[in-house]
C-alpha positions as CSV (number, residue, x, y, z in Angstrom):
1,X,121.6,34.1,84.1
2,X,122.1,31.2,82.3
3,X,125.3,31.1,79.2
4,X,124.1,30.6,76.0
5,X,127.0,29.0,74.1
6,X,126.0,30.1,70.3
7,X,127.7,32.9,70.3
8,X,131.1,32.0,71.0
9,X,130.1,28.6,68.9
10,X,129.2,31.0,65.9
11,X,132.2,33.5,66.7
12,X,135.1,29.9,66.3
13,X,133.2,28.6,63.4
14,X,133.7,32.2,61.6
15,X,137.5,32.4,62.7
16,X,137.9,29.0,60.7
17,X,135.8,29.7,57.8
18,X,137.9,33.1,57.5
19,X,141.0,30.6,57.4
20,X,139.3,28.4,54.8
21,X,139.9,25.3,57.4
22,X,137.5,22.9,56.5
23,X,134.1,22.1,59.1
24,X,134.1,18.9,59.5
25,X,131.5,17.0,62.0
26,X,134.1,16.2,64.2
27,X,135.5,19.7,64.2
28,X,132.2,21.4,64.7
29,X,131.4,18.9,67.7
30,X,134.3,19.8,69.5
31,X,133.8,23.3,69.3
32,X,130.4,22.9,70.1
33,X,132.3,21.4,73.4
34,X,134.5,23.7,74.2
35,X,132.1,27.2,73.2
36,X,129.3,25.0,76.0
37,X,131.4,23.8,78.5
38,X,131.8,26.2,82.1
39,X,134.2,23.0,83.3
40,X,137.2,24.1,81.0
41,X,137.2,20.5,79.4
42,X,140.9,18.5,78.5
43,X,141.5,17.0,75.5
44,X,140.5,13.6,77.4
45,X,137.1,14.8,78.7
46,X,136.7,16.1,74.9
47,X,137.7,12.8,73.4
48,X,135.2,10.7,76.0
49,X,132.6,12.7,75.4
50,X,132.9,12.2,71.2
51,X,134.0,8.9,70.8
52,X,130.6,7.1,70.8
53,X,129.2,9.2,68.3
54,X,132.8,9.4,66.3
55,X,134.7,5.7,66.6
56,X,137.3,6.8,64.4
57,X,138.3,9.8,66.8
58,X,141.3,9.5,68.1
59,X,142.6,11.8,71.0
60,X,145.8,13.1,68.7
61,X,142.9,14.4,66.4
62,X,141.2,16.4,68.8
63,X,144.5,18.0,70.3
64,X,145.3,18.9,66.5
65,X,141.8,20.6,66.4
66,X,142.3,22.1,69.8
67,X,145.6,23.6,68.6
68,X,144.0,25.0,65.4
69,X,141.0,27.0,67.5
70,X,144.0,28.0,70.5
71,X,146.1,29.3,67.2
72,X,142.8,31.5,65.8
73,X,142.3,32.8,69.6
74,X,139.2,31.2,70.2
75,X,140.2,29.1,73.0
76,X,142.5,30.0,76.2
77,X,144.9,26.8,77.1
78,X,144.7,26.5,81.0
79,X,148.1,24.4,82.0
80,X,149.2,22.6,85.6
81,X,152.2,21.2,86.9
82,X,152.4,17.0,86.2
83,X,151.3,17.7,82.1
84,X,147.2,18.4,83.1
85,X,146.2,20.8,80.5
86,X,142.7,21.9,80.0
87,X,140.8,24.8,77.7
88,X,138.1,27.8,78.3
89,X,136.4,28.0,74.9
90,X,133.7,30.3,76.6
91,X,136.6,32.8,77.7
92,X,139.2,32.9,75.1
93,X,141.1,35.6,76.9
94,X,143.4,36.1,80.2
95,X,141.3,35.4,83.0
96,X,141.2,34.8,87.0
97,X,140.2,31.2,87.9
98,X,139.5,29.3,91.5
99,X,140.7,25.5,91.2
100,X,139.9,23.0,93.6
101,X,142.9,20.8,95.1
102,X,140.6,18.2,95.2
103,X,138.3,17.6,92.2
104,X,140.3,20.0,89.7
105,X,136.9,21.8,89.5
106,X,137.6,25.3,87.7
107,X,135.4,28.3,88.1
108,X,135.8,32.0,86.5
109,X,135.2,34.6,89.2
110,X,134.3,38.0,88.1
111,X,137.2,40.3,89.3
112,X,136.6,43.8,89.2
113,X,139.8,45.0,90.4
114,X,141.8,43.1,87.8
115,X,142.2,45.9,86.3
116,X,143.5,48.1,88.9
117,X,145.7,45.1,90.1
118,X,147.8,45.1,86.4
119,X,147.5,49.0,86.3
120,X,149.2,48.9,89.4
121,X,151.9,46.1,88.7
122,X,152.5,48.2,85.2
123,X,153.3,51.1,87.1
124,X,155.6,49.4,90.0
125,X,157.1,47.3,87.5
126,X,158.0,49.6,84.0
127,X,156.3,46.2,82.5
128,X,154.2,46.7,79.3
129,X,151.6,43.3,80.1
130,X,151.2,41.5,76.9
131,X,149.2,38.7,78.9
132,X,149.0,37.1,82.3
133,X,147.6,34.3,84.3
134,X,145.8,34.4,88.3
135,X,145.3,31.0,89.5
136,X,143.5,30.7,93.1
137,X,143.7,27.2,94.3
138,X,141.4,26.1,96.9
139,X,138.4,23.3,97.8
140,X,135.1,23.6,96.5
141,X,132.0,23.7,98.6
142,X,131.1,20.6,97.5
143,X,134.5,19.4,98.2
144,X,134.4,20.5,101.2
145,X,130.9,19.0,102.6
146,X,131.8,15.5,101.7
147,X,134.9,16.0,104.0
């Protein structure tokens, strides 16, 4: 099944209309980005991708815009060790994701017992989970063919 991106475009365009934040080209591009893009995108990637089309862009402005969407809860901030931070605009909630040591490839598996996993952890721990974040780190096929 292939993801069609206009509903999560649609759902981050009415979270900042409900704020009165203003939809500028540049804003509407990079959510258009980030509600399209499986490969959980940085602000870099964002930036190179916007820049021909946007000369006056400047990487500070997309962070700013990435921080607005992350603050309405339309995007889910995916952080690593050495300052590497990069954003799920298709799956703005906690999720499990496979990275690859290698490329930094980052793919969303469908977990079914997630759910029993933080049922379980509640009930060993006493823990109410407010959020959480299950990070597999490993090398891609494609990684791993090229050797």
């Amino acid at each position: 099944m292939v993801y069609d991106y206009r509903d999560r475009y649609q759902a981050m365009v009415s979270k900042l209309k409900e704020g009165n934040h203003k939809l500028t080209p540049q804003r509407l591009a990079i959510i258009r980005i980030l509600a399209g893009s499986e490969n959980h995108p940085s602000v870099e990637d964002i930036y190179n991708l916007l820049h021909r089309r946007f000369p006056g862009i400047s990487q500070a402005t997309v962070y700013r815009n990435i921080m607005l969407i992350k603050s309405l809860g339309e995007i889910l901030e995916i952080g690593f060790a050495g300052g590497s931070t990069r954003y799920d605009g298709i799956k703005p909630y906690p999720h499990p994701h496979v990275i690859c040591l290698k490329c930094n490839k980052i793919v969303d598996p469908d977990l079914d017992s997630l759910q029993d996993m933080t049922k379980e952890i509640t009930d060993e721990s006493g823990f109410e989970i407010v959020t959480y974040r299950l990070d597999f780190f490993g090398v891609c096929p494609e990684c791993r063919t090229m050797g």
